[in-house]
VOMAR-199754 format. One line per field, with one value per residue (C-alpha): residue number from 1; residue in one letter; x, y, z. Coordinates in nm, 2 decimals, m for minus. Layout:
N
num [NUM_...];
residu [A_...];
x [X_...];
y [Y_...];
z [Z_...];
//
This chain:
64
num [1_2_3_4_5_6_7_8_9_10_11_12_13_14_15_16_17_18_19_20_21_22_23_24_25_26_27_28_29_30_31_32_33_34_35_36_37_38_39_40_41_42_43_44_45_46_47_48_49_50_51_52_53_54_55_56_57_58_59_60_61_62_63_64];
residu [X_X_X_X_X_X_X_X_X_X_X_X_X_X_X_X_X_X_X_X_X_X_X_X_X_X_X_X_X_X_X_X_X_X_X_X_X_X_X_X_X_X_X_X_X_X_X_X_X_X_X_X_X_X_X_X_X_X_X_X_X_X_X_X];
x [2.69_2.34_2.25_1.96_1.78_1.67_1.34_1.37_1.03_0.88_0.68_0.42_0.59_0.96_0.71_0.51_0.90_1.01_0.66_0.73_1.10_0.95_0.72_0.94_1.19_0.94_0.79_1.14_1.21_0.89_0.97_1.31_1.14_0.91_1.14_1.39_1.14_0.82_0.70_0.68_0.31_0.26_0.58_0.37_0.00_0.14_0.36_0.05_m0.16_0.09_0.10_m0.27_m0.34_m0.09_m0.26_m0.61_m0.41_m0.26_m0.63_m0.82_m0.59_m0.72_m0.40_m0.60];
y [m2.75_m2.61_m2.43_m2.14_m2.08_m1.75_m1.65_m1.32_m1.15_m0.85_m0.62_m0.48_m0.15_m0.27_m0.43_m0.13_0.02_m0.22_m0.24_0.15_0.08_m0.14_0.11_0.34_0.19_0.05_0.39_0.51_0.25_0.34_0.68_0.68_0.43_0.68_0.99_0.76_0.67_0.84_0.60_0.34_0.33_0.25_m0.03_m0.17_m0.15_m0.33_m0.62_m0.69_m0.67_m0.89_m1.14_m1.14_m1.24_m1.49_m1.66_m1.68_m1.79_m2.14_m2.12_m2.16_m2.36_m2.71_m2.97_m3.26];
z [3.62_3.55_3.22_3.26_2.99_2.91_2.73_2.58_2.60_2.38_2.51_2.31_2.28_2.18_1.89_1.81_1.76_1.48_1.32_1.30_1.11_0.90_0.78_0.74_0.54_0.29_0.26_0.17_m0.07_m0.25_m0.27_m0.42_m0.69_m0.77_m0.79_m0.93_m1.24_m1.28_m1.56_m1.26_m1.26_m1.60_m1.62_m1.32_m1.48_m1.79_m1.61_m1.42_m1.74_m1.88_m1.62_m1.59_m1.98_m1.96_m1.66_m1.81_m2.14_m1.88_m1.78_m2.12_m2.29_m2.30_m2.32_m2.27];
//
């Protein structure tokens, strides 16, 4: 008994379709954050302040 083996191939268009989902979803998921919570922005801008002064705190300290 022989097994076949199949190889699925995409085709630059079947691609072009997800890439277009994925998109979109993501651009959905943004919006409801932003219409869920307009102070997003700012909660964003200081967790990424945040995180950035505690990374260049790791980087100047001097534990040797």
């Amino acid at each position: 008994m022989e097994h076949e083996s199949y190889v699925v191939v995409s085709t630059p268009r079947r691609l072009r379709g997800n890439a277009l989902i994925e998109y979109t979803v993501v651009l959905l998921l943004l919006v409801i954050a932003l219409l869920a919570d307009p102070n997003v922005i700012s909660q964003l801008a200081t967790a990424l302040r945040n995180a950035y002064a505690s990374f260049v705190y790791v980087l100047s300290a001097s534990w040797i």
